[in-house]
C-alpha positions as CSV (number, residue, x, y, z in Angstrom):
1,X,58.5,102.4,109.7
2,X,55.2,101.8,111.1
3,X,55.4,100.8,115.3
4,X,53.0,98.2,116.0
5,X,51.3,98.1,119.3
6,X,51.5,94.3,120.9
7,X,49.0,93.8,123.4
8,X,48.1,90.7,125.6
9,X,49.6,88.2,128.4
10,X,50.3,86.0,126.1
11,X,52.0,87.7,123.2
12,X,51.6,86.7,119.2
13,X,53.2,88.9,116.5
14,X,52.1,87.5,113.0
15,X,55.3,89.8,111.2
16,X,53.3,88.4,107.6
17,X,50.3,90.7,108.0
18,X,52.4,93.9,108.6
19,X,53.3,96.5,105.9
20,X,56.2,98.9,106.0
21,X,55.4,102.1,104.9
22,X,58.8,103.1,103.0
23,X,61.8,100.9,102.7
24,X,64.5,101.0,105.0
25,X,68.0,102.2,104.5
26,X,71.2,100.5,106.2
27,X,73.9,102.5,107.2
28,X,76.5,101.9,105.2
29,X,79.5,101.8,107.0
30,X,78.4,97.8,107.6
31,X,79.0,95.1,105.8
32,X,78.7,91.8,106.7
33,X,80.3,89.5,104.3
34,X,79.1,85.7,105.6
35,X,79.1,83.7,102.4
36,X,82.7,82.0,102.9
37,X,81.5,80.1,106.2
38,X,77.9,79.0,104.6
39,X,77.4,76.1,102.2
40,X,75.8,76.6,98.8
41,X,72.4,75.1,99.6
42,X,70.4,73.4,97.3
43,X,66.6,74.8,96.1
44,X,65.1,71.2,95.8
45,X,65.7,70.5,99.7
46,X,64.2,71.6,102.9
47,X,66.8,73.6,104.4
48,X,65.8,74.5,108.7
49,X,68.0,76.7,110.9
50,X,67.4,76.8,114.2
51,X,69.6,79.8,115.9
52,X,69.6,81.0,119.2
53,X,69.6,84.9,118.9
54,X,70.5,85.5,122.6
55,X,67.7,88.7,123.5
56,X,68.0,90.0,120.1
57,X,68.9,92.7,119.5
58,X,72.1,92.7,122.2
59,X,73.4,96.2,120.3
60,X,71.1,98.5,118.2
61,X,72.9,97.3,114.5
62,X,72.0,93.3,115.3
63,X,68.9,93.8,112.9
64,X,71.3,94.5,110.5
65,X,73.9,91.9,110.8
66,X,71.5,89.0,111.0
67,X,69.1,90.5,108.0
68,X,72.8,90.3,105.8
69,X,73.5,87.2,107.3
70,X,69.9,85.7,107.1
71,X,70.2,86.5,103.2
72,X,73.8,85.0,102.4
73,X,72.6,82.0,104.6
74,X,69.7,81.4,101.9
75,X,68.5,78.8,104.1
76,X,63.7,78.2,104.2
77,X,62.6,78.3,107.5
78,X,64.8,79.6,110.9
79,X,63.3,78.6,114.7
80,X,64.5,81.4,116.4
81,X,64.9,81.5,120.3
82,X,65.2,84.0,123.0
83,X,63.5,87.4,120.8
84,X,63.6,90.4,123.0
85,X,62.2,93.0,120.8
86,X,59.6,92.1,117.9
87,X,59.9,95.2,116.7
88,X,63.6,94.9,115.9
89,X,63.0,91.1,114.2
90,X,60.4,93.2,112.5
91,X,63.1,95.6,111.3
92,X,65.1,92.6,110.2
93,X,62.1,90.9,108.0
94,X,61.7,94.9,106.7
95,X,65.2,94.4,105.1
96,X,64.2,91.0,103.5
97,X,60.7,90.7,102.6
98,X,61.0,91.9,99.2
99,X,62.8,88.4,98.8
100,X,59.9,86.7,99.9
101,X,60.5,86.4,103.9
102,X,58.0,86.6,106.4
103,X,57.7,85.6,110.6
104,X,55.6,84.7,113.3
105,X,56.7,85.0,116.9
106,X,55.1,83.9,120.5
107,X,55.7,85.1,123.9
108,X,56.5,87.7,126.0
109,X,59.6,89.2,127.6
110,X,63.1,88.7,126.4
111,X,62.4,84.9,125.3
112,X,60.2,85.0,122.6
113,X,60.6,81.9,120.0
114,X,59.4,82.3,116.4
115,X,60.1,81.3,112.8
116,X,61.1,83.3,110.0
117,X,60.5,81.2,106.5
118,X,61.0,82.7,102.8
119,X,57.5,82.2,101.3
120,X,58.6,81.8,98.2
121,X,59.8,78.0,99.2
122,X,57.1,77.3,102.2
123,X,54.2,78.1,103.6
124,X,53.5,78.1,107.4
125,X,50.3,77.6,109.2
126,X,49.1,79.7,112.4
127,X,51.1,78.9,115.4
128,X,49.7,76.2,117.8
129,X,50.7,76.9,121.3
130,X,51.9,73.9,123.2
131,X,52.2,73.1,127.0
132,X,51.5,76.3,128.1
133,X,49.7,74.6,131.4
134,X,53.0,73.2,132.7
135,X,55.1,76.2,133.5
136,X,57.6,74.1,135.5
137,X,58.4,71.9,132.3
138,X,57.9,74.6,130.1
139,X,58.9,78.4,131.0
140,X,58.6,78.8,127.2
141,X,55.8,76.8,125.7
142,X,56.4,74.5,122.5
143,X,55.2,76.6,119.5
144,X,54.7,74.1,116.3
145,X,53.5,75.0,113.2
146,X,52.6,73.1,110.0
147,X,54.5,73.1,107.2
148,X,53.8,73.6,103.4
149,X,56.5,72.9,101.3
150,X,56.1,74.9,97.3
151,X,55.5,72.0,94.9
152,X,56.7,73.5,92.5
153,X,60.3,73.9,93.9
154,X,60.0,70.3,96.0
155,X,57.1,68.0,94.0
156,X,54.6,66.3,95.1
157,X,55.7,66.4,99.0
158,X,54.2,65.4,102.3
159,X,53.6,68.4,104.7
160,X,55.9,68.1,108.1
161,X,55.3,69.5,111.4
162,X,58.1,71.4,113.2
163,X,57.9,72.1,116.4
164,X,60.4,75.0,118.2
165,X,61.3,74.4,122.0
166,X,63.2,76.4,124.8
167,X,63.7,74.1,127.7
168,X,65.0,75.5,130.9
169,X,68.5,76.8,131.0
170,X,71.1,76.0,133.4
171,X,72.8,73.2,135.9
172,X,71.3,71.4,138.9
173,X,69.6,68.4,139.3
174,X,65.9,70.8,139.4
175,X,66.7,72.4,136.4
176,X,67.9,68.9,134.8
177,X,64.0,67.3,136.0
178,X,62.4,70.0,134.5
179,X,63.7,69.4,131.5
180,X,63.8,66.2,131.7
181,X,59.7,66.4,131.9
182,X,59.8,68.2,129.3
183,X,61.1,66.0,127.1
184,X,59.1,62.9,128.1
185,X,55.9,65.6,127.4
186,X,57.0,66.1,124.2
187,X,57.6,62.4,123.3
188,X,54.1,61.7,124.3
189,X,52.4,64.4,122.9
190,X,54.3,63.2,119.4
191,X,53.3,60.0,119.8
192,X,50.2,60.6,120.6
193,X,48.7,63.3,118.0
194,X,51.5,62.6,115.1
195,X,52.0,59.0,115.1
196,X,52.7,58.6,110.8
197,X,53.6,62.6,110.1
198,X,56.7,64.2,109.3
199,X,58.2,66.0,112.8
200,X,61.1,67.7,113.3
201,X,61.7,69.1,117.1
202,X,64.0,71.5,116.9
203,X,65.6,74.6,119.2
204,X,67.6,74.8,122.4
205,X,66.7,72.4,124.8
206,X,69.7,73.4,127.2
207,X,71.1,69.8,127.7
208,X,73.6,68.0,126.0
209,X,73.0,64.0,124.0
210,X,76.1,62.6,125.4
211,X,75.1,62.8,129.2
212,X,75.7,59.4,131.1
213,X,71.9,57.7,130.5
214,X,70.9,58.2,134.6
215,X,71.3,62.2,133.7
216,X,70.6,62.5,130.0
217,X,67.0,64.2,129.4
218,X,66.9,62.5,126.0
219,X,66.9,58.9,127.4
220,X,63.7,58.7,125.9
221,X,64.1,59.5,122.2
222,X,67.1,57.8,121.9
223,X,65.9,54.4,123.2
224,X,63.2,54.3,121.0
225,X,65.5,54.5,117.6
226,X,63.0,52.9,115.6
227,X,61.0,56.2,115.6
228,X,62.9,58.9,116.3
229,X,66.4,60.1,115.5
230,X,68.4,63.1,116.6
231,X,70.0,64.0,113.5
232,X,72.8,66.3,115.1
233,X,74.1,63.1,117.3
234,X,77.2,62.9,115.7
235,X,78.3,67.1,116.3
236,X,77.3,66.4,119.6
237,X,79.6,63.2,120.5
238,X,82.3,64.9,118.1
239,X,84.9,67.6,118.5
240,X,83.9,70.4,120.7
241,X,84.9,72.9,117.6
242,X,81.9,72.0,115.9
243,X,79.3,72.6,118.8
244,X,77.2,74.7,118.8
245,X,77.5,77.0,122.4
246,X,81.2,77.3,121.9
247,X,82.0,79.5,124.9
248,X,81.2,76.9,127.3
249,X,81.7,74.9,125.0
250,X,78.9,72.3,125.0
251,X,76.0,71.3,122.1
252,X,73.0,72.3,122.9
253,X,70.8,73.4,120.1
254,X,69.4,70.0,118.4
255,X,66.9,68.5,115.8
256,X,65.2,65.2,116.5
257,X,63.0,63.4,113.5
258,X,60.7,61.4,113.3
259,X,61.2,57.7,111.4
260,X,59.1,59.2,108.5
261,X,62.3,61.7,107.7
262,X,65.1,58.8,108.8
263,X,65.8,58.5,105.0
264,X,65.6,62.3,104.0
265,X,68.3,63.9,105.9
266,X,71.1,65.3,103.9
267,X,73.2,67.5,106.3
268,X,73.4,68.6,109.4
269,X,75.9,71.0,110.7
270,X,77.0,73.7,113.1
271,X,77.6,76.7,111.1
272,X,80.7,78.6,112.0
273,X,79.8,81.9,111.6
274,X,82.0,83.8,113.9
275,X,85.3,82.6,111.2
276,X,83.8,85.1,109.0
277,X,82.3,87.7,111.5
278,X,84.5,88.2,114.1
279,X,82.3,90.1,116.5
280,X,79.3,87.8,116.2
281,X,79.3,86.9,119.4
282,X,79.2,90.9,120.6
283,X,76.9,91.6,118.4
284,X,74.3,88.4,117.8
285,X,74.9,85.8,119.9
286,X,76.3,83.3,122.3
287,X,75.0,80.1,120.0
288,X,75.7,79.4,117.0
289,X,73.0,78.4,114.0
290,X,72.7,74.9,113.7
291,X,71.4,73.9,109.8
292,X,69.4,70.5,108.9
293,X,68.7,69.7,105.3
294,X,66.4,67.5,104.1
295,X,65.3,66.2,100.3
296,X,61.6,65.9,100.6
């Protein structure tokens, strides 16, 4: 396989304009058999993951189980989070771009977000690079991208916008501001540039929905209900089997719509992947992928 060369302080890896020069061979000795924990999606909705891939790869066959599980998952578009290596995302979209699967990844360092998105069902625009003046807010900036849906799978459709976030991590009341202002960023810049589009802000924004309101970062979106929704509030005031960081356990990886989408959503849920792959969490990750469907 071809080794690209990634150059720059700010780092932006386009994986659709990138050949492989021979196709690549998986060992055989692994077999990742997902299906049984994954719903049967449907071709005429909007299916978006977003899927925390905790500095991918952790073990040098993680390619290989997400590709297998990527496939069986059959979902359209993925916001990934915390990328280590684009070469080894690379080496997953080299097992699954004959099926129509291409990527585009930002950053630099072990926390690189991107989206993967079959082509075949979407088309993505160039990355736009958000907030990337406000490093306290934002360690990761907002990377939002436009969204295409294929009329000829979904009709005559609007376009969305989908925005991918990674807010900071951790307790403490500075880590909790910081986020915090991030959120009431977002909000604004939403408001402000997309007032009657189609958004979805999705990723792992590192704070729970059900915090008392004096400590909950998402005061903001959820007291103006007329215009936004967080469509995963139910997992996250439910039982703790369903969230989607289970070895704390605590929900943390979210999607929050716009009014224009209120009426669209048709699912959301944590997917329980480790039921079906035991190691998972040894080899992928610490989150779970969290799915949102949506007829368009």
């Amino acid at each position: 396989m071809i080794r690209y060369i990634f150059i720059g302080f700010v780092l932006l890896a386009v994986f659709s304009c990138k050949e492989i020069d021979s196709p690549i061979t998986e060992p055989s000795n692994i077999k990742i058999e997902a299906g049984a924990c994954l719903d049967e999606l449907k071709d005429d909705e909007l299916d978006i993951v977003t899927w925390n891939l905790q500095k991918f790869p952790l073990l040098s066959h993680s390619p290989q189980y997400v590709d297998d599980i990527i496939i069986q998952m059959d979902a359209d578009i993925i916001a990934v989070q915390e990328i280590g290596s684009a070469f080894a995302l690379e080496e997953v979209l080299a097992y699954i771009r004959e099926t129509g699967w291409k990527g585009r990844l930002h950053g630099s360092g072990d926390l690189k977000l991107g989206f993967l998105y079959n082509s075949n069902k979407v088309e993505l625009s160039t990355l736009k690079i958000e907030f990337d003046d406000d490093k306290d807010a934002f360690p990761r900036p907002v990377i939002k991208t436009k969204v295409t849906p294929n009329p000829e799978i979904f009709g005559d459709t609007t376009e969305l916008f989908l925005l991918n976030v990674h807010l900071k991590c951790c307790e403490g009341e500075e880590n909790e501001n910081r986020r915090r202002k991030a959120m009431s960023r977002i909000k604004s810049y939403v408001d402000g540039f997309h007032p009657d589009d189609m958004v979805v802000i999705t990723g792992d924004f590192n704070d729970v929905l059900d915090a008392p309101e004096a400590n909950n970062i998402f005061t903001s979106f959820l007291n103006d209900s007329p215009n936004y929704s967080i469509a995963d509030l139910d997992i996250a005031t439910g039982n703790n089997l369903f969230w989607s960081y289970p070895s704390f356990p605590s929900h943390l990886d979210h999607f929050i719509i716009s009014n224009e989408l209120f009426s669209n959503v048709e699912n959301v849920k944590t997917i329980i992947i480790e039921d079906c792959v035991p190691d998972y969490d040894e080899v992928v990750s610490d989150h779970r992928p969290v799915l949102l469907s949506l007829d368009l």
